[in-house]
C-alpha positions in Angstrom: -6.1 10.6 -24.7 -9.4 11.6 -22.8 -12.5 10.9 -25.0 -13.0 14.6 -25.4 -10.1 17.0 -26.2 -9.3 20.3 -23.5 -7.6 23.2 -23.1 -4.0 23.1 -22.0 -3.6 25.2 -19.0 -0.8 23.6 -17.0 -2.3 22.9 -13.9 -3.4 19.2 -13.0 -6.7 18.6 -12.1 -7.7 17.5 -8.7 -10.4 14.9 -9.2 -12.4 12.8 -6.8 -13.8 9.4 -6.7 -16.2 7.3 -4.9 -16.8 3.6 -4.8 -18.4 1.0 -2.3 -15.5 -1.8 -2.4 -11.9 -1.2 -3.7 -12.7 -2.7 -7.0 -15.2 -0.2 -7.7 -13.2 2.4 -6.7 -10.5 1.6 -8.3 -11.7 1.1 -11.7 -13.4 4.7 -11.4 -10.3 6.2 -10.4 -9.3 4.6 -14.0 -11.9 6.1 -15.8 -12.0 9.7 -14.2 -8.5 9.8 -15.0 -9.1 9.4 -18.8 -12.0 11.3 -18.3 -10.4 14.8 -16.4 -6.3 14.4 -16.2 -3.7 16.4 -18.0 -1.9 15.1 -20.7 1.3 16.4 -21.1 5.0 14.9 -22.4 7.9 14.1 -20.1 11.3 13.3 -19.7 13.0 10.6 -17.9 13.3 7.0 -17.8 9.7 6.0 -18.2 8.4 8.7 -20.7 11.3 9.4 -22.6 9.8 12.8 -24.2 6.5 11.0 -25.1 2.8 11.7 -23.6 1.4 10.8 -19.9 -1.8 11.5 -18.4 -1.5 13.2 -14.5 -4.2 14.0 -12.1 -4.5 14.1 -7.8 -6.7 11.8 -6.9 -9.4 11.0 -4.2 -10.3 7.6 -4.1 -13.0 6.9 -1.3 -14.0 3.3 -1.1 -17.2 2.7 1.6 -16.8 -0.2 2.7 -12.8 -2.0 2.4 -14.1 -4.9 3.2 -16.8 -4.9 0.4 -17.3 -7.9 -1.4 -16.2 -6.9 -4.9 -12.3 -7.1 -3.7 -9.9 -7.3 -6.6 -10.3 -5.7 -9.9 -9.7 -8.5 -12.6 -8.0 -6.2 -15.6 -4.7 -5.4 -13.4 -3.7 -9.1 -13.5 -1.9 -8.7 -9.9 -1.5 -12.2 -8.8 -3.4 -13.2 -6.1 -0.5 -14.7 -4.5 1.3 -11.2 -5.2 -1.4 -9.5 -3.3 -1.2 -11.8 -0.2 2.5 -11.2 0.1 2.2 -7.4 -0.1 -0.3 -7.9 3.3 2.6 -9.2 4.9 5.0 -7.0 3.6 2.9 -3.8 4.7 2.2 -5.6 8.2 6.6 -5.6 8.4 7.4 -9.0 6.8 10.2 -7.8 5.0 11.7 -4.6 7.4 14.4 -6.5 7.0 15.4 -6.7 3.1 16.1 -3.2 3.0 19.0 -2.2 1.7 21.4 -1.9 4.7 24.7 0.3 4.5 25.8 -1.1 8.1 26.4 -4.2 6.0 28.1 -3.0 3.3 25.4 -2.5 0.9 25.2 0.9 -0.8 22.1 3.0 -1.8 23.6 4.6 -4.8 24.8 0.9 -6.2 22.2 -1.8 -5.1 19.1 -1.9 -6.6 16.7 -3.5 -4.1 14.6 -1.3 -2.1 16.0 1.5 0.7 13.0 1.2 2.4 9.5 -0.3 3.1 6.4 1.4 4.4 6.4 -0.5 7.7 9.4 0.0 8.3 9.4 3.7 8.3 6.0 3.7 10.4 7.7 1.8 12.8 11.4 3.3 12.7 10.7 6.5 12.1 13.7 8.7 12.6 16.3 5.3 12.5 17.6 5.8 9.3 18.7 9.3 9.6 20.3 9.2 12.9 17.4 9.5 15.5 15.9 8.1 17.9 13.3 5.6 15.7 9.5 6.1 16.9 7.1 3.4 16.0 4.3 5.4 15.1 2.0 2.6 14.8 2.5 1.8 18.6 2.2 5.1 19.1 -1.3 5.7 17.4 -2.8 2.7 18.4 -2.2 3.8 22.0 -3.1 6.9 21.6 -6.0 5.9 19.8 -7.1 3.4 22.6 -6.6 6.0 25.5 -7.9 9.4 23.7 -10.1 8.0 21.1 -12.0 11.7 20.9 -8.3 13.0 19.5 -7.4 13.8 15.9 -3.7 13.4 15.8 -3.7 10.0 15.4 -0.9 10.5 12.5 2.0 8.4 11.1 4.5 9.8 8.2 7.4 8.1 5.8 9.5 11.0 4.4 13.1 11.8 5.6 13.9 14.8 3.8 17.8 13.9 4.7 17.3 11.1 2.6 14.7 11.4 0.6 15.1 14.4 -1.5 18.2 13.2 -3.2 16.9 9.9 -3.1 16.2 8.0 -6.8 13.8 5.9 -5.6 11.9 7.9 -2.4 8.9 7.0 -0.3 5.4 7.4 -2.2 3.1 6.5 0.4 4.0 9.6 2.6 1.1 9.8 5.4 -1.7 7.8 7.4 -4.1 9.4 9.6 -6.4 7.3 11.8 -9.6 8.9 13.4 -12.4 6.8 15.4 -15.8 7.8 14.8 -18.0 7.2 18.3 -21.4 4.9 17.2 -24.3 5.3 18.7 -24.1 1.4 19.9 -21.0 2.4 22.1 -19.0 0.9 19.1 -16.0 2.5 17.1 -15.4 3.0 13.4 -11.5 3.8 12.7 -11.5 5.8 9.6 -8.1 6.1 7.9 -6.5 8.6 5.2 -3.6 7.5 3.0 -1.6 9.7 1.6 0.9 9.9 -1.8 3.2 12.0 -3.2 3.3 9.7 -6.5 1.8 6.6 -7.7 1.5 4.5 -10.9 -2.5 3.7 -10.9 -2.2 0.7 -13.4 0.0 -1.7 -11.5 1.0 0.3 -7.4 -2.3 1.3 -6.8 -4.7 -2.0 -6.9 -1.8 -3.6 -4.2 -1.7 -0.4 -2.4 -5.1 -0.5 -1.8 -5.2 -4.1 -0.3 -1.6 -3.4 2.0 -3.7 -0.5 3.2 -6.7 -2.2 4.5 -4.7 -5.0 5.9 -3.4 -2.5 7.8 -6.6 -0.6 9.0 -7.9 -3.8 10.2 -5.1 -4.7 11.7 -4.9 -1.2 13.7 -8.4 -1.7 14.0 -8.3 -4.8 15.8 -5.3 -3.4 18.2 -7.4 -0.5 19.2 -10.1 -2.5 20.1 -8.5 -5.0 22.3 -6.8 -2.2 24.1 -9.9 -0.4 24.6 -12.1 -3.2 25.5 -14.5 -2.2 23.1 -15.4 -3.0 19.5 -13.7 -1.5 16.9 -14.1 -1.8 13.3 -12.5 -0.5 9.6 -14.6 2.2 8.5 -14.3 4.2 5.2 -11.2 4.7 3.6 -9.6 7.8 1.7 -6.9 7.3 -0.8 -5.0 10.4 -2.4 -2.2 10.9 -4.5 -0.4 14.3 -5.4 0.4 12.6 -8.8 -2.0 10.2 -9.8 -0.1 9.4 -13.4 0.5 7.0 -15.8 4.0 7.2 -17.7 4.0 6.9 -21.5 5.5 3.5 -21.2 2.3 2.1 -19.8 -0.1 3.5 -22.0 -0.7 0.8 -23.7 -1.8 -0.8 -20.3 -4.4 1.9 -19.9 -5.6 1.9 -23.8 -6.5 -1.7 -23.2 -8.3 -1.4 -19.9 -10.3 1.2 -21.6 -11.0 -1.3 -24.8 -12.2 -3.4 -22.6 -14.1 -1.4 -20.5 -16.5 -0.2 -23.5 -16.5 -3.6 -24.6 -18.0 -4.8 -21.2 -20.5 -1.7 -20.7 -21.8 -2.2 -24.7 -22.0 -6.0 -23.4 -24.2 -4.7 -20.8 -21.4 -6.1 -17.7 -21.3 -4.3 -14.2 -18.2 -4.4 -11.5 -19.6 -7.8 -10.9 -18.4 -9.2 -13.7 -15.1 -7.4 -13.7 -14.0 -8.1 -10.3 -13.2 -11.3 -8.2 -15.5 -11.1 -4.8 -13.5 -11.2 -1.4 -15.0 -14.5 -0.6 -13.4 -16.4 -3.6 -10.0 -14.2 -3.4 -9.7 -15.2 0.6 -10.5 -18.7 -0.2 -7.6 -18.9 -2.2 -5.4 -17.0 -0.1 -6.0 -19.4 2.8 -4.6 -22.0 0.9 -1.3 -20.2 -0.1 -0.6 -19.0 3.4 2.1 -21.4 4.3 3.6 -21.1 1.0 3.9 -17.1 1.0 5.4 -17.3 4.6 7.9 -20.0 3.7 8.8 -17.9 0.3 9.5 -14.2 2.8 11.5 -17.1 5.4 13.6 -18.4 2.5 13.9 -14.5 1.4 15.4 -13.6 4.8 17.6 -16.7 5.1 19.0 -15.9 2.0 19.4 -12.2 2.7 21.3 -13.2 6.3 23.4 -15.4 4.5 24.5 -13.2 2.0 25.4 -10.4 4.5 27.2 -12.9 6.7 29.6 -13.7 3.8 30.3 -9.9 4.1 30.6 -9.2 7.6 31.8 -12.6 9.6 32.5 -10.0 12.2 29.1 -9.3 12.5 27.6 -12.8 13.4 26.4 -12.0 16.4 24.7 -9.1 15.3 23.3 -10.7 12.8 22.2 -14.0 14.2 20.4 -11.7 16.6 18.6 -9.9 13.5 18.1 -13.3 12.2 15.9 -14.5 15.4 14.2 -11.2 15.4 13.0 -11.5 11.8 11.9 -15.1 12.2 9.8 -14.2 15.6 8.2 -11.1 13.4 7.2 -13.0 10.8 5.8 -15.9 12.7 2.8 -13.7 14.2 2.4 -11.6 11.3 2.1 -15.2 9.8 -0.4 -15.9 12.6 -2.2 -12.5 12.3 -2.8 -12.8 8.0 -3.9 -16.8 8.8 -6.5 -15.8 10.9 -7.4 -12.4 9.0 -7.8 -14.7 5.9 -9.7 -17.3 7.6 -12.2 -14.8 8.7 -12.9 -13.6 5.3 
């Protein structure tokens, strides 16, 4: 538990954080956590009756493009993290879980949804008209850049509340701030309802400020002027980690006192954005031929199932392809830049 004991009094703590590059952040939210969230046991599949540690958590980081990048003790893959850029840029919209093709959400165990694809099909999957919300904010964004509804959302409470596996990520707001220079910073909040801070959160983080820069970018073309990521806000109702992953968390805090009686800052426990994007450019082809190769396979399998459905499918096929090839385009030249 927490280094020092307190009282039990059922409500979990709202704590806030603040750090300069995501690492930083990151590794505070860590150790605030330890530091000021509840402890209490809990059923279900990842507790099992035994101890986890809850809090909701602000996590500000300054600057998203900092240099100090990736956190070293969460052992994500680098690789990993790449591919999670293109999955939050739409990548993979289309390995959902489909039932139009026969695959069921109460029997197959591969995802009923992806971020993307809710920002930009809002409404789709519960029989309205979808809204690309993305498109939407950028636009409005670009045109009305004084406005504060610059707001995109995830939950379907039609399918969602009875869902086993809902959204987490369950809001973005987007505001530009005017700079004195005639310039634009686009400040962004994400919003969770839930989120495992040990292994979700460090690849949230990233997929997030793919995505600001990204939005960034597309505001700034359309408004002729430059526009750049500014700060970002992170929060989660339930900032938690399960009993099953404790062990996770007792060893990033080993090592954490180790480093600090060691005398070793963030610099040491991080891997800078210039090293991590120099690696990343030269796994770009591979990452886009492993999400082709995922969505070949994917068409293939649902055309074995619905030979009735070629045409529909080849059709989803082409689509797919043509996304990935300029979110391929986009991440190559986002990388490059560094």
């Amino acid at each position: 538990m927490g280094d020092e004991e307190k009282p039990f009094d059922g409500d979990i703590p709202t704590i806030s954080v603040r750090g300069n590059s995501p690492a930083e952040a990151w590794e505070k939210s860590i150790l605030a956590l330890n530091q000021g969230g509840i402890w209490y046991a809990r059923g279900g599949e990842k507790d099992k009756g035994g101890m986890q540690v809850d809090s909701t958590m602000i996590i500000t980081i300054k600057d998203p493009r900092a240099r100090h990048l990736i956190h070293k003790f969460p052992k994500v893959p680098t690789d990993s993290l790449l591919e999670y850029g293109y999955e939050f840029l739409g990548a993979k919209d289309g390995l959902v879980v489909n039932p139009a093709y026969g695959e069921s959400l109460e029997t197959d165990t591969r995802w009923p949804y992806d971020y993307h694809g809710r920002l930009v099909a809002w409404g789709k999957d519960i029989g309205l008209p979808p809204v690309d919300q993305i498109e939407e904010v950028i636009n409005r964004l670009a045109n009305h850049p004084d406005k504060r509804n610059g707001q995109m959302i995830t939950w379907q409470p039609p399918t969602d509340l009875g869902s086993a596996d809902p959204a987490c990520m369950q809001r973005v707001w987007c505001f530009l701030v005017p700079m004195p220079d005639g310039s634009f910073r686009l400040n962004t909040n994400y919003s969770f309802r839930s989120r495992n801070p040990m292994t979700a959160a460090p690849m949230n983080l990233f997929g997030e400020s793919v995505l600001q820069d990204y939005m960034a970018e597309q505001i700034g073309l359309r408004m002729g002027k430059v526009v750049t990521a500014g700060r970002l806000v992170d929060m989660s109702d339930s900032y938690h980690i399960s009993n099953r992953d404790q062990p996770l968390f007792q060893d990033f805090l080993r090592i954490h006192r180790e480093d600090f009686a060691a005398g070793k800052t963030i610099e040491d426990r991080s891997y800078e954005r210039g090293w991590a994007f120099g690696y990343m450019e030269t796994i770009t082809e591979e990452i886009n031929a492993k999400i082709a190769g995922q969505i070949k396979d994917r068409h293939e399998e649902r055309l074995v199932r619905n030979p009735d459905k070629r045409g529909r499918l080849e059709e989803e096929l082409g689509t797919q392809m043509g996304n990935l090839g300029k979110i391929h385009d986009w991440m190559t030249k986002y990388i490059a830049k560094g």
